[in-house]
DRENDO-1510 file (C-alpha; in Angstrom, 1 decimal, always signed):
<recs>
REC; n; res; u; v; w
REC; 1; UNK; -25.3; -66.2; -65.4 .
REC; 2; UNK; -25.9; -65.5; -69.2 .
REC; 3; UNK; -23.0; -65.4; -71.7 .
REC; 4; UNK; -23.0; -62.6; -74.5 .
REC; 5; UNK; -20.9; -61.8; -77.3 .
REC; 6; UNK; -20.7; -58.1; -78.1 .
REC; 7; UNK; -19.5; -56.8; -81.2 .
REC; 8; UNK; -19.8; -53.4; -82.9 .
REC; 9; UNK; -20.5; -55.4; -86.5 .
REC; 10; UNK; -24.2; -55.5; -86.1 .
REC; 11; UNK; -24.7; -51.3; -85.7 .
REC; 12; UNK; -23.0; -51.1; -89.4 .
REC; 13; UNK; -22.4; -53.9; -91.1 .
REC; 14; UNK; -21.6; -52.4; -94.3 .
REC; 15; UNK; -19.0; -50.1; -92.7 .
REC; 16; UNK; -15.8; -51.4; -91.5 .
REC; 17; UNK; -14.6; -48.2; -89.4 .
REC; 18; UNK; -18.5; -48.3; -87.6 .
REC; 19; UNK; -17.6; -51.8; -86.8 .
REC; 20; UNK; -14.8; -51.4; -84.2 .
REC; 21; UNK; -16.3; -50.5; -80.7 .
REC; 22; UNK; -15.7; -47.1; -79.2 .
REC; 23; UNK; -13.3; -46.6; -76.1 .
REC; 24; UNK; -13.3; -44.6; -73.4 .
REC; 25; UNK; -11.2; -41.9; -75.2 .
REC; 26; UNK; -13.7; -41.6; -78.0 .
REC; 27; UNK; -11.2; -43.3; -80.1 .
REC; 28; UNK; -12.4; -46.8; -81.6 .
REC; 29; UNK; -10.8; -50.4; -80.7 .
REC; 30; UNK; -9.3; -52.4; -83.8 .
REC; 31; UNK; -11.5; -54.8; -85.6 .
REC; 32; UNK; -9.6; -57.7; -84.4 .
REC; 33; UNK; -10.3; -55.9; -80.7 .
REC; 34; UNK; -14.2; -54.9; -81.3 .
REC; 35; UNK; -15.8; -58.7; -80.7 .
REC; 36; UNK; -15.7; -59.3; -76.5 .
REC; 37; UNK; -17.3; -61.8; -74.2 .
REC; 38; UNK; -19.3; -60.9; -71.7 .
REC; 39; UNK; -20.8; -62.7; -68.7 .
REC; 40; UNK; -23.7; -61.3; -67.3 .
REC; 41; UNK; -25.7; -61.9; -63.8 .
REC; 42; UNK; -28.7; -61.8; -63.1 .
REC; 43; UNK; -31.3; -62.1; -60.0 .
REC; 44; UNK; -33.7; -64.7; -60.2 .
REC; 45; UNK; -36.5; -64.5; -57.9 .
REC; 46; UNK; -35.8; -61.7; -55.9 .
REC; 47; UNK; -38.2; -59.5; -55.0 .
REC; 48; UNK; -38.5; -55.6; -55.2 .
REC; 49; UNK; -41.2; -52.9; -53.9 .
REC; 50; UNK; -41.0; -49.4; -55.1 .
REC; 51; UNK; -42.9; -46.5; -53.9 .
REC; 52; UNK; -43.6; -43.2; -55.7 .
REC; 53; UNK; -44.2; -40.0; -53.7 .
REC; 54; UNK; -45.6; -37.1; -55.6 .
REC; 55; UNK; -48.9; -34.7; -56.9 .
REC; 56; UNK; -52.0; -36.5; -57.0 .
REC; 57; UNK; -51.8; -35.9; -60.8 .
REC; 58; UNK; -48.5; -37.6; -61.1 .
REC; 59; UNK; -49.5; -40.5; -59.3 .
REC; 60; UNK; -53.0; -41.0; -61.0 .
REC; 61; UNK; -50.8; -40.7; -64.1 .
REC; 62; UNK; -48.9; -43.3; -63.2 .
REC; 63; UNK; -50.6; -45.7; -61.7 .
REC; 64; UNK; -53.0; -45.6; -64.9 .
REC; 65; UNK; -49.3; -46.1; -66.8 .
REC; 66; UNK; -48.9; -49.4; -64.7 .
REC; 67; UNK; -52.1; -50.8; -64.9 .
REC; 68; UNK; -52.6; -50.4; -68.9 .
REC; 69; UNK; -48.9; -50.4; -69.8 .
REC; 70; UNK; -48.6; -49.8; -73.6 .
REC; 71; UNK; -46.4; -52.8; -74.3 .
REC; 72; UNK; -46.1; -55.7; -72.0 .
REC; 73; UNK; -43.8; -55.1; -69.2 .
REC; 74; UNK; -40.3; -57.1; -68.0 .
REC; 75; UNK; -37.9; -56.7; -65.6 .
REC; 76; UNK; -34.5; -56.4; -67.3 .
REC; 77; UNK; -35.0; -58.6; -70.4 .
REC; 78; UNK; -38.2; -59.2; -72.2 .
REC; 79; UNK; -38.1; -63.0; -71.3 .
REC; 80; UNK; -37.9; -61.8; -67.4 .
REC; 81; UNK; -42.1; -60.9; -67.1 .
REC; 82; UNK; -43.4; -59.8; -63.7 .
REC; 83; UNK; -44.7; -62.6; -61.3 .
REC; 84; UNK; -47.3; -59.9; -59.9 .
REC; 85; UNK; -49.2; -56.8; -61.4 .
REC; 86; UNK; -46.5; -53.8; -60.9 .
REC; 87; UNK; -49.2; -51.6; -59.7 .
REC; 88; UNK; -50.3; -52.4; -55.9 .
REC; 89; UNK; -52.5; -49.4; -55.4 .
REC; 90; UNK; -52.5; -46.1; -53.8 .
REC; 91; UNK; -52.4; -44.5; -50.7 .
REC; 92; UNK; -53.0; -40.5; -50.0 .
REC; 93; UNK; -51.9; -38.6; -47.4 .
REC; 94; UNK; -49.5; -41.3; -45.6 .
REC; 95; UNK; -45.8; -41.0; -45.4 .
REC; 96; UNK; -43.6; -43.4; -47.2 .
REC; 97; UNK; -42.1; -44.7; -44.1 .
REC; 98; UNK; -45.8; -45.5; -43.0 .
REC; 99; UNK; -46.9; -46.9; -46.4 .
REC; 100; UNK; -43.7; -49.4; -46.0 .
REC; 101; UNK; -44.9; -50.5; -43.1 .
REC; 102; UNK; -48.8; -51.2; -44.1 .
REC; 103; UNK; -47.1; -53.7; -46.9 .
REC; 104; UNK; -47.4; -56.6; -46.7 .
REC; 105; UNK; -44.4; -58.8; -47.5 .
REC; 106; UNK; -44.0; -59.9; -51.6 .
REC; 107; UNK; -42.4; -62.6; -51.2 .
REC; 108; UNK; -43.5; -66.2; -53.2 .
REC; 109; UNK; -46.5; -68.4; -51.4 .
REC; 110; UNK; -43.7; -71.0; -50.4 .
REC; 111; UNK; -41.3; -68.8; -48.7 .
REC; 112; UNK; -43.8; -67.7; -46.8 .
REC; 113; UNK; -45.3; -70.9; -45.7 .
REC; 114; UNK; -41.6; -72.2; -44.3 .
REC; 115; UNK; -41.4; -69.2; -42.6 .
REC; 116; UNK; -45.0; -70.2; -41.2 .
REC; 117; UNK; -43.9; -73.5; -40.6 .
REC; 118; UNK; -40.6; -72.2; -38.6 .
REC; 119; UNK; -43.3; -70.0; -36.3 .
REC; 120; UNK; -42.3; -66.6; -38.0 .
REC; 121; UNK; -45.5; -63.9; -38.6 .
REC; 122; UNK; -43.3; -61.1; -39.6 .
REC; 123; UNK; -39.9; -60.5; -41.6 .
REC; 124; UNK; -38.0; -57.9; -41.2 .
REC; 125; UNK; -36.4; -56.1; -44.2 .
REC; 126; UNK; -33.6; -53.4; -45.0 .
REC; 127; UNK; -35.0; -50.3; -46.8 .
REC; 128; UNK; -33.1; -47.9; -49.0 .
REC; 129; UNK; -35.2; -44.5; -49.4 .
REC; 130; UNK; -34.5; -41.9; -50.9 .
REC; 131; UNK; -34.0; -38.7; -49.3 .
REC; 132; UNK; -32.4; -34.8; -49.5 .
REC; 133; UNK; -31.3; -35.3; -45.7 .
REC; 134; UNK; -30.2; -38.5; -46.3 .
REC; 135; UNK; -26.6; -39.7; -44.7 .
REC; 136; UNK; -25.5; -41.5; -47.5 .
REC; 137; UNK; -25.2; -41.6; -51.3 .
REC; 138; UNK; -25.5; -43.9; -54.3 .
REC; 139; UNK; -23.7; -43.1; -57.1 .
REC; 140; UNK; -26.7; -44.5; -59.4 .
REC; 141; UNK; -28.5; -41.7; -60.7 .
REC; 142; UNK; -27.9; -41.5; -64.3 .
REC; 143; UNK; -27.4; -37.8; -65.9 .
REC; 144; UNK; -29.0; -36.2; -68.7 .
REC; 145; UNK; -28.3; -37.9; -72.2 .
REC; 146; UNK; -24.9; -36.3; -73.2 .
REC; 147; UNK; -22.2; -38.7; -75.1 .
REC; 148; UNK; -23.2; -42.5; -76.0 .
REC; 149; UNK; -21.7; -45.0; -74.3 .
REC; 150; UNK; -19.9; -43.0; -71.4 .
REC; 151; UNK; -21.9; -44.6; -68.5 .
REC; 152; UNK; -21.4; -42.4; -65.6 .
REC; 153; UNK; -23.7; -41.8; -62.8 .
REC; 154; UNK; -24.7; -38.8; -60.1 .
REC; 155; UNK; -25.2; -39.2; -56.6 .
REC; 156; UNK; -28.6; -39.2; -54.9 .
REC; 157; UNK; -28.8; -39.2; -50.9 .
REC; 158; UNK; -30.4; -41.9; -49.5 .
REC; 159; UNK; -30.9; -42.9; -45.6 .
REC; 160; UNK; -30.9; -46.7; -44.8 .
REC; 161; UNK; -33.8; -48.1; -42.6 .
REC; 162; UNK; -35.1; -51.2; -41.6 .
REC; 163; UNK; -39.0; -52.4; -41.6 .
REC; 164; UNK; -40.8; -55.6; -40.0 .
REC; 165; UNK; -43.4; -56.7; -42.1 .
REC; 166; UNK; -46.3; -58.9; -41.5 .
REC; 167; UNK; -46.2; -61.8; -43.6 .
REC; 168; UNK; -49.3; -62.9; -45.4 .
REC; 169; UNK; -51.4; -66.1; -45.4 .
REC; 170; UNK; -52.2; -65.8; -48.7 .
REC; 171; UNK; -50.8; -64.4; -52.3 .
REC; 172; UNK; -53.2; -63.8; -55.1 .
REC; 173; UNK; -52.4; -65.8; -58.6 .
REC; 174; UNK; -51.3; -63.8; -61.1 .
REC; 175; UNK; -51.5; -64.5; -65.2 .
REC; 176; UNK; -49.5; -62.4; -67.1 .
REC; 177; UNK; -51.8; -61.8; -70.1 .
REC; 178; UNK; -54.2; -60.3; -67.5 .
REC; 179; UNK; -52.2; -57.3; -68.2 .
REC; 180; UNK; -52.6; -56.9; -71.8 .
REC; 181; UNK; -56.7; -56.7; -71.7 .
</recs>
């Protein structure tokens, strides 16, 4: 959990009305309203795989952009740095249910090993893929830019799924800097 202290002083500090935080209503809380505490949480050591369908263009484009990323990458906040390289590689003309399946697990070289120890050679996993016929939504999607500070979201359809994955004997070490050349 990390504590935060917002407050509207710091957009315009030499402007009282710019200090008070907007509401909902586009109207603007009092000054003796516009400081709030905030707890926020965070995961710690969890784990994600994404998977981009698309053009070969598009993906050559964007696997370049995750290999040389102009400014070093992290996951949320800049003192949250990937544990691996975000780009795992690419795979033409497989589906993504298929290219799910020929990962292998991403989990940490301990976790593995006491699921080794316990006599486990595969996990399995839920999945969440996106997809037009899916059966269910998630109202995650953020819209165009329109208003500041109104945070609502679209739907996207999304199918659930689940994968068994073999797990590996071995994770490569991973530095970093090896990211910035």
């Amino acid at each position: 959990m990390d504590y935060h202290t917002v407050s509207g002083a710091s957009h315009a500090p030499n402007d009282p009305v710019q200090q008070r935080l907007p509401k909902a209503d586009n109207g603007r809380l009092q000054v003796k309203e516009s400081t709030k505490i905030t707890r926020r949480h965070y995961l710690s050591d969890a784990v994600f795989t994404a998977y981009l369908e698309g053009d070969a263009e598009t993906l050559a484009t964007a696997a370049h952009a995750l290999q040389r990323p102009r400014f070093p990458p992290f996951l949320g906040r800049r003192s949250c740095p990937p544990s691996k390289p975000l780009f795992m590689g690419l795979q033409h003309q497989t589906s993504l249910d298929d290219a799910l399946r020929a990962t292998p697990w991403q989990a940490g070289d301990r976790t593995i090993a006491r699921h080794h120890t316990r006599g486990q050679f595969s996990i399995s996993l839920d999945t969440v893929i996106e997809d037009p016929a899916g059966t269910d939504v998630l109202p995650d999607q953020p819209p165009p830019p329109t208003t500041p500070f109104r945070r609502r979201y679209t739907e996207r359809p999304i199918r659930h799924g689940h994968i068994t994955l073999p797990l590996s004997t071995q994770n490569a070490a991973h530095d970093h800097f090896d990211l910035l050349g």
